[in-house]
Residue, then its C-alpha position, 0 to 999 in steps of 0.5 A: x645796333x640797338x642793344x639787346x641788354x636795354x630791350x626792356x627800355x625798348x620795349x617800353x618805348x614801343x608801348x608809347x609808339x602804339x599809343x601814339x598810333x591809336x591817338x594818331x588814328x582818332x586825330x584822323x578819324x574823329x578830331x579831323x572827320x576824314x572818312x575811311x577811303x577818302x582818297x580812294x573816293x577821289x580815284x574812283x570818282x576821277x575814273x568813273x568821270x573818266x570813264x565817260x570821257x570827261x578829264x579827271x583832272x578837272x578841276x584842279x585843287x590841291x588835296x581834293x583833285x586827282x593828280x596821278x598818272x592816269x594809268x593809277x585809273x587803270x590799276x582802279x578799274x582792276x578791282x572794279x569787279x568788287x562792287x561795293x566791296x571795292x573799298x574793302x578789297x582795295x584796302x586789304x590788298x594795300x595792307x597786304x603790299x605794305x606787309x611784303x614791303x617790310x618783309x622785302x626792306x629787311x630782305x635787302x637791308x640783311x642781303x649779302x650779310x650787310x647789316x645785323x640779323x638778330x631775331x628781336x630786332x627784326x621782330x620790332x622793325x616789323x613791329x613798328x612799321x605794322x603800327x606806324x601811324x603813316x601806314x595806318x593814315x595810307x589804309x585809313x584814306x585808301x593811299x596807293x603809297x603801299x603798292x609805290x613802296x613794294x614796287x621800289x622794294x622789288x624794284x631794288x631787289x631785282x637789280x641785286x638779282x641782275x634782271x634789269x629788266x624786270x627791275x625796270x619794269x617795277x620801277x616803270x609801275x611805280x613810276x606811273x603810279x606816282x610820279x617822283x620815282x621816275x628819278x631812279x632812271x638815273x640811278x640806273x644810268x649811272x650804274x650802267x644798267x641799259x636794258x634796266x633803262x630801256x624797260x623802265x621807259x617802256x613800261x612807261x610809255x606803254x602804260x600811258x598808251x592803256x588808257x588812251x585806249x581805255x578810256x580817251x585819246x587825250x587823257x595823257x595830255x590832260x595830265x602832262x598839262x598839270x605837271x608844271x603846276x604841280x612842279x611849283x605848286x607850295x600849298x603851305x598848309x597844315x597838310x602839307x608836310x614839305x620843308x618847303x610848306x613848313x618853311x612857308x608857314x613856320x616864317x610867315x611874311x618872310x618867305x614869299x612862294x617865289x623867294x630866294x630862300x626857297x630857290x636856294x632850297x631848290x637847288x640844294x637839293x637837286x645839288x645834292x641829288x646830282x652830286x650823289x649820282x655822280x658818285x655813282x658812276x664810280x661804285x664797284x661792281x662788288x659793293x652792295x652797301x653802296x648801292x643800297x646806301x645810294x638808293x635810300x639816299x635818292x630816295x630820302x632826298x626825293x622826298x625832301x626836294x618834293x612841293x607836296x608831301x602829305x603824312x602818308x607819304x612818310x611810308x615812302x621812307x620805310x626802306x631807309x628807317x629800316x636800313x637805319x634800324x638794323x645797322x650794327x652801328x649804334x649811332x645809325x640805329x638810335x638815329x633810326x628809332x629816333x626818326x621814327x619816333x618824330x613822325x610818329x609824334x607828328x600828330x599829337x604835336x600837331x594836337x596839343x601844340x602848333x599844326x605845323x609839321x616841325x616832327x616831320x620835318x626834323x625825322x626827314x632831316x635826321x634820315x637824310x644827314x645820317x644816309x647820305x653821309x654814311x653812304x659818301x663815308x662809305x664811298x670814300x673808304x671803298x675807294x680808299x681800300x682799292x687804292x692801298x690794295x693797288x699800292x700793294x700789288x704794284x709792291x708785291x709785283x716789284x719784289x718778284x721782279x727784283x727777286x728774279 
């Protein structure tokens, strides 16, 4: 863990990320124009269309077009009621999840004892992450990243707790209000966890029939008949923060959309995601760090395999950076504060140096590397350990036999 005898230097450090926070925020509100609820905007025009029966996914364009499940446009008709105080109420309401994100993340990093508990680091996690310039960027343009990310947080939460059925239907609302999250599915499957499974596809299911209802027959369709776009789509641009865009960009003319390179990219990473759920299935049943180790570490590589990752999106890694930061290994929680750090740079690099996301990208690195192998060292040891108790209890049994 950090040190509590350099908590002057630390402190001193936190200064400079605030100051990176005000310049990240002026980078997004007055160098780049983009107007409060920007985002927002985009939902609500896509419901408002919807509502009188048009798509809302119409036309399609990468960054000014709606892309989400269309029950996000239900959760948008609930604060429909506000009227023009819509923006506000939405804003608050998200900046309200992300508050009970940061509270829930370090709930289940201290669960059963785990990971240190120290007053001052906890009031610094929450320090940092009330000041992280992506959350900042979220409630700026009116994300729903916030709502996704307490949702994971409960969703994990309520595994611990064992009501599968309430953690699959958490993760069935994050699932349809981004997509991506859909792949804990998995998690639940190979933990063994039925009826975490049945309800995740349930809520799913159910939360598609809504709008159908609600708005028109067809609006389902209408968005499964963008997903394949959306599943190769690169977009290589400045706002793009994928390893894929900036791979594109940071190497122009020799990585083409379609390379090689980039299918090999692919594949590693979707490797490794099989490879880590495969480890899963042999998880005891008493061992809370693993599964929290292997959740952060899906949760990291879903990021890295993702096509289009905007700044925001980095809320999404707010439970592994806060599993990082209150470790009792020092190297885990400098690796933390380190990640945090590069994606709070993002912008001024982006500012006084090149608009490509190099910061982003090498935090994303970092976190990944540091999860995944702090959870497979984990693993392994947890196994290690059951074997030299089963080796000593097969010793033991033969000694009383022989003594009898």
């Amino acid at each position: 863990m950090l040190d509590r005898k350099s908590d002057w230097s630390v402190w001193l450090i936190y200064a400079l990320f605030l100051a990176l926070a005000l310049h990240s925020e002026c980078w997004l509100a007055i160098v780049t124009g983009h107007p409060a609820g920007a985002d927002f905007q985009i939902y609500y025009d896509a419901y408002t269309r919807a509502k009188a029966g048009d798509n809302p996914y119409l036309p399609y364009d990468i960054g000014s077009s709606f892309i989400y499940h269309p029950f996000a446009l239900t959760l948008i008709s609930c604060f429909s009621p506000a009227g023009r105080a819509i923006l506000p109420v939405w804003t608050a309401a998200s900046a309200a999840a992300w508050g009970l994100s940061i509270s829930l993340a370090l709930r289940l990093v201290r669960l059963r004892g785990y990971a240190c508990s120290q007053g001052w680091l906890e009031a610094l996690t929450v320090l940092i992450f009330w000041t992280f310039a992506p959350a900042w960027e979220t409630l700026h343009i009116g994300q729903v990243n916030a709502f996704v990310v307490l949702l994971l947080c409960l969703c994990l939460y309520a595994c611990e707790r064992r009501k599968d059925l309430v953690a699959g239907l958490l993760l069935g609302l994050a699932s349809v209000l981004k997509t991506s999250p859909l792949v804990f599915v998995l998690y639940f499957l190979v933990l063994r966890r039925w009826k975490a499974v049945a309800s995740t596809l349930g809520t799913v299911l159910f939360c598609s029939i809504i709008p159908a209802f609600q708005f028109y027959p067809q609006i389902v369709g209408d968005f499964l008949s963008i997903l394949p776009r959306l599943a190769s789509e690169i977009h290589p641009t400045s706002y793009n923060q994928s390893i894929l865009s900036i791979l594109c960009r940071a190497l122009p003319g020799r990585l083409e959309v379609d390379s090689p390179f980039l299918s090999g990219y692919r594949r590693f990473a979707l490797g490794t995601t099989a490879a880590l759920l495969t480890t899963g299935l042999w998880i005891p049943p008493e061992a809370y760090n693993l599964r929290l180790w292997l959740f952060v570490s899906l949760l990291t590589m879903m990021l890295l395999s993702q096509p289009l990752v905007w700044y925001h999106h980095s809320t999404l890694f707010l439970l592994p950076l806060v599993s990082l930061l209150n470790q009792r290994s020092r190297r885990r929680s400098l690796a933390g504060l380190a990640s945090v750090i590069l994606i709070q740079t993002e912008r001024l690099f982006e500012h006084l140096i090149t608009p490509v996301a190099f910061p982003v990208a090498l935090a994303q690195v970092v976190v990944a590397a540091v999860v995944v192998t702090t959870y497979l060292r984990e693993w392994f040891k947890a196994w290690w350990r059951m074997g030299q108790d089963k080796v000593a209890r097969e010793i033991d049994g033969k000694h009383i036999s022989n003594e009898r």
